[in-house]
Backbone as CSV, one residue per row, in Angstrom:
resi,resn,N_x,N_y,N_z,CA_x,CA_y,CA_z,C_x,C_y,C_z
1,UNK,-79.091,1.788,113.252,-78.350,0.844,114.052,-78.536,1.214,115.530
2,UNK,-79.029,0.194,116.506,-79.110,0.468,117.940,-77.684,0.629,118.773
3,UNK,-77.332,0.892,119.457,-76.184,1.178,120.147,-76.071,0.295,121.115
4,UNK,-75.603,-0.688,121.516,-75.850,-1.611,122.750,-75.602,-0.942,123.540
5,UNK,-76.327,-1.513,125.455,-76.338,-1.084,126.257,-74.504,-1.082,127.007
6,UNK,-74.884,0.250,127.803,-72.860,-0.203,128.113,-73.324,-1.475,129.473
7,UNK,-71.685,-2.111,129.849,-71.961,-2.775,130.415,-71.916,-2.619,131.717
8,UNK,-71.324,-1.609,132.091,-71.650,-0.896,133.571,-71.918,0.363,133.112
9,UNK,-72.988,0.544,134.394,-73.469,2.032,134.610,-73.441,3.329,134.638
10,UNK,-71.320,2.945,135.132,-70.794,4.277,135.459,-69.236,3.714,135.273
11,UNK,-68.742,4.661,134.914,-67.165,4.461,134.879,-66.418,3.990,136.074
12,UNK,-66.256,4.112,137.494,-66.007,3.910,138.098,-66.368,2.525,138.657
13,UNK,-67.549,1.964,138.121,-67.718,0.457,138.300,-66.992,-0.705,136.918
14,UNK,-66.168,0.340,135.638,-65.852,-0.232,134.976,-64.476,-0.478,135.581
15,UNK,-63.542,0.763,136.065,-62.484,0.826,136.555,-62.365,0.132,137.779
16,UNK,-63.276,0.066,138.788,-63.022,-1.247,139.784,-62.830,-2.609,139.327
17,UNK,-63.723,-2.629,138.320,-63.771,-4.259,138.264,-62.361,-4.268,137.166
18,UNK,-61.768,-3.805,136.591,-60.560,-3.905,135.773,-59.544,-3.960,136.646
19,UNK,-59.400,-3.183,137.488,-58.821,-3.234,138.584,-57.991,-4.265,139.521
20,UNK,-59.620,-5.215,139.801,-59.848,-6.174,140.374,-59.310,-7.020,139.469
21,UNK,-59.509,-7.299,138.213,-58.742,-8.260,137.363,-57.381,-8.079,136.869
22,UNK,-57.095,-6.960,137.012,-55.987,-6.946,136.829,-54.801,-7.889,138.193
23,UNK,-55.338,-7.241,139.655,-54.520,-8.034,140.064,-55.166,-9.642,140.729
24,UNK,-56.031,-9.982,140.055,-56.605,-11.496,139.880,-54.954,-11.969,138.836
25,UNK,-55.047,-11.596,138.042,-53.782,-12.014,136.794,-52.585,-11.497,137.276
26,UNK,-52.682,-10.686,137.922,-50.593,-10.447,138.721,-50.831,-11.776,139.433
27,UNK,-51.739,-12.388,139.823,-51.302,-13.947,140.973,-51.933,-13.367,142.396
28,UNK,-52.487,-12.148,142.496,-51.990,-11.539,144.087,-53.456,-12.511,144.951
29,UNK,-54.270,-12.688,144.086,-55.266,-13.151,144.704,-56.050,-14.474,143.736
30,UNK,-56.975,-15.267,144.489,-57.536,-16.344,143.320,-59.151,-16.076,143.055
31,UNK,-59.874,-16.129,142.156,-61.089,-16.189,142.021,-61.639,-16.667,142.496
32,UNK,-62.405,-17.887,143.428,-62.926,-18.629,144.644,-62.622,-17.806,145.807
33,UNK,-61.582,-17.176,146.293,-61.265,-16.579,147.294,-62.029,-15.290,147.562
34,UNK,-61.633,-14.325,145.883,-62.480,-13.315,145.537,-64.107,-13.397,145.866
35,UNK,-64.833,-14.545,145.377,-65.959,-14.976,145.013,-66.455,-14.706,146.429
36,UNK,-65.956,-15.564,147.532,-66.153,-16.150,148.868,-66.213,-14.824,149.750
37,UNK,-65.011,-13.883,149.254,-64.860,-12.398,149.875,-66.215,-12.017,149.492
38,UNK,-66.598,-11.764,148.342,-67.532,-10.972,148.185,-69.149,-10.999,148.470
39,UNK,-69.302,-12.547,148.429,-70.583,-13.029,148.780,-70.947,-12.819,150.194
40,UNK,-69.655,-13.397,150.494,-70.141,-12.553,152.525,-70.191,-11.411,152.705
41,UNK,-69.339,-10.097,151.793,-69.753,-9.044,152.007,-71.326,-8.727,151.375
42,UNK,-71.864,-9.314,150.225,-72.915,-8.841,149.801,-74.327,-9.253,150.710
43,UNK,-74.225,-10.926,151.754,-74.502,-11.268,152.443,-74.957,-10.211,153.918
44,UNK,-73.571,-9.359,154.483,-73.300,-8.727,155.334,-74.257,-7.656,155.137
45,UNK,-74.505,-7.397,154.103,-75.314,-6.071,153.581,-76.779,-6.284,153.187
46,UNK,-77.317,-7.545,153.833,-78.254,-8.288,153.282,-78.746,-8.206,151.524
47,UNK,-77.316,-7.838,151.145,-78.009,-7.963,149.605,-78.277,-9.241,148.600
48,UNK,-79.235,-9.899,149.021,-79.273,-11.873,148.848,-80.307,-11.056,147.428
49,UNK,-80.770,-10.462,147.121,-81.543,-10.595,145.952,-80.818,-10.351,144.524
50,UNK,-81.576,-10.579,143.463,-80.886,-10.415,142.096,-80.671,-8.518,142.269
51,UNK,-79.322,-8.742,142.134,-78.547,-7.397,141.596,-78.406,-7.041,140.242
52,UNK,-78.391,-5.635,139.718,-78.324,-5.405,138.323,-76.862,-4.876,137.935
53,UNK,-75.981,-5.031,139.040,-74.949,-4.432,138.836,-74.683,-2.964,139.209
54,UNK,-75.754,-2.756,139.357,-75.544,-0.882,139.996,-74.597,-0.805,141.155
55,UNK,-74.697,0.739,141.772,-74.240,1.107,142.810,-74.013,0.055,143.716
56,UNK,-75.410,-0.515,144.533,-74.964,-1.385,145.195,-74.477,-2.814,145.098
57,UNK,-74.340,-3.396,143.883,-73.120,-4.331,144.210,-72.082,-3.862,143.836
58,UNK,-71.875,-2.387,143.616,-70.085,-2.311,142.911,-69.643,-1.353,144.431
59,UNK,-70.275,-1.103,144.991,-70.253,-0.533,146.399,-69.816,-1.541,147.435
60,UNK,-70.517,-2.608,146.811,-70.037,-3.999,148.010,-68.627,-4.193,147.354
61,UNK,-68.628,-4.679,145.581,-67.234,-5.101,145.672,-65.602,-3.908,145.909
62,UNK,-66.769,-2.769,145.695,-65.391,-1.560,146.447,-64.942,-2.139,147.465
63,UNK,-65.970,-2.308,148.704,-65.534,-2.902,149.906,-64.776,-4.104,150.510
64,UNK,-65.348,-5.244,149.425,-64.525,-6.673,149.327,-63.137,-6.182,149.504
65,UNK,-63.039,-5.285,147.841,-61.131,-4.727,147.921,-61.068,-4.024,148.438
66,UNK,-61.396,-3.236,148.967,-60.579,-2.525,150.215,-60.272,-3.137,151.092
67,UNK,-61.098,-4.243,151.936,-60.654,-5.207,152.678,-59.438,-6.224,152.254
68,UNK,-59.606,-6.587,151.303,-58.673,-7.442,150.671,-57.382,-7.021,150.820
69,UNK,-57.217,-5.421,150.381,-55.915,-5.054,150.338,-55.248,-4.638,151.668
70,UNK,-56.479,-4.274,152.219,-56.072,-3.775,153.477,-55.646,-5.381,155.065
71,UNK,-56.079,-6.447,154.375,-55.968,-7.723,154.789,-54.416,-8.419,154.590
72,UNK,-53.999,-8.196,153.101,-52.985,-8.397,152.439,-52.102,-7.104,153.090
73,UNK,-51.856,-6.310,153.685,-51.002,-5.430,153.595,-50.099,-4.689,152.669
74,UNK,-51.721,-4.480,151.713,-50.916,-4.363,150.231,-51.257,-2.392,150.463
75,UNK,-52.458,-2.268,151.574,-52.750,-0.948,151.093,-53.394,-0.833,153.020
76,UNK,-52.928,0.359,153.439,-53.352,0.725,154.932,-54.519,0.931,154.990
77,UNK,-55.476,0.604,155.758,-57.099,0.810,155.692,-57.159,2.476,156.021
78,UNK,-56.667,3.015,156.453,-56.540,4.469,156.862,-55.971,4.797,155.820
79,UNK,-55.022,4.526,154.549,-54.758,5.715,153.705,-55.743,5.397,152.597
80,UNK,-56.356,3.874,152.760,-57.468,3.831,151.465,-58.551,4.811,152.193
81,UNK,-59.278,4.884,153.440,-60.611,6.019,153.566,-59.785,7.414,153.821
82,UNK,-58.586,7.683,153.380,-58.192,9.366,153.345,-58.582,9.148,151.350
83,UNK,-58.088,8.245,150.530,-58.315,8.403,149.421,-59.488,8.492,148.971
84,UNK,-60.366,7.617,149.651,-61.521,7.501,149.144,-62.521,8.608,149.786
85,UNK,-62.184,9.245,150.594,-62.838,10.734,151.127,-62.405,11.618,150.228
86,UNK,-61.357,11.968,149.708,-60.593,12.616,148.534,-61.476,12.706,147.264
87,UNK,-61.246,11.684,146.953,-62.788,11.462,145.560,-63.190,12.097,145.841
88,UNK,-64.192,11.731,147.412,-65.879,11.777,147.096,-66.380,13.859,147.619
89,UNK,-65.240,14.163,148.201,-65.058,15.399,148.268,-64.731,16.387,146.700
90,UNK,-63.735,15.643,145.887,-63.980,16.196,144.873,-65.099,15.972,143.770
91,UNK,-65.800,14.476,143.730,-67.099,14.483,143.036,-68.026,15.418,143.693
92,UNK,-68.096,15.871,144.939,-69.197,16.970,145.345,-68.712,18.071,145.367
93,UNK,-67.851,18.757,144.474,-67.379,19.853,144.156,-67.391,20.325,143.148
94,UNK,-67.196,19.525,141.826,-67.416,19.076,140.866,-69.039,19.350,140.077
95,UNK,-68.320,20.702,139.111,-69.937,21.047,138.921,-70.469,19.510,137.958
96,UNK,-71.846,19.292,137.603,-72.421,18.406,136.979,-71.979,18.080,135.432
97,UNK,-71.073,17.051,134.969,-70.828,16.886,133.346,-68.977,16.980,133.260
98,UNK,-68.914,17.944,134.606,-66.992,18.182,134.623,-66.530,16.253,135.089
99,UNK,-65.406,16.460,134.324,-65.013,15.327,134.817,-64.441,15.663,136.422
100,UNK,-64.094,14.642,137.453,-63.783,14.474,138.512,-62.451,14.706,138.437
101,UNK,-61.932,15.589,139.643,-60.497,15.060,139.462,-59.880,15.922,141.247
102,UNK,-59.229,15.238,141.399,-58.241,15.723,142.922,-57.589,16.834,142.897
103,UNK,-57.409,17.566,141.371,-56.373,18.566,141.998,-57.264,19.749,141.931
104,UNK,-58.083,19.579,142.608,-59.180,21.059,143.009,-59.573,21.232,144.192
């Protein structure tokens, strides 16, 4: 039996986009709006060609929501890049296979 392919790359592009739907369904935002956010950001980044879903479009739609929230005053643009420096300080600390995590 073959194993199907997963459908994102990496966990963290599964957990954004769940994310993202999750508060699509609290009401906080609409899909056209989402859509419109994101195309100009992928636009902004000249990324007009077919994407496979990797890094760089889940890199753009990181950015869509961060803007989004940080637009909405749902989340301070300064405490989302202290969080998101946080990660990326502990993924490069983080020997290879350990899971990631902040309290190191």
């Amino acid at each position: 039996m073959t194993r199907p392919e997963p459908v994102f790359e990496a966990p963290w592009h599964a957990q954004l986009f769940a994310l993202t739907v999750h508060l699509n369904e609290a009401g906080r935002f609409d899909w056209p709006d989402w859509a419109a956010r994101f195309s100009a950001t992928l636009a902004r980044h000249g990324l007009t060609r077919d994407l496979n879903g990797g890094d760089d479009y889940f890199t753009a739609w990181l950015e869509t929501l961060e803007t989004l929230l940080a637009e909405k005053g749902w989340a301070e643009a300064a405490a989302v890049a202290q969080i998101r420096d946080a990660w990326e300080a502990a993924y490069l600390r983080t020997p290879h296979g350990d899971p990631v995590s902040l309290d190191g």
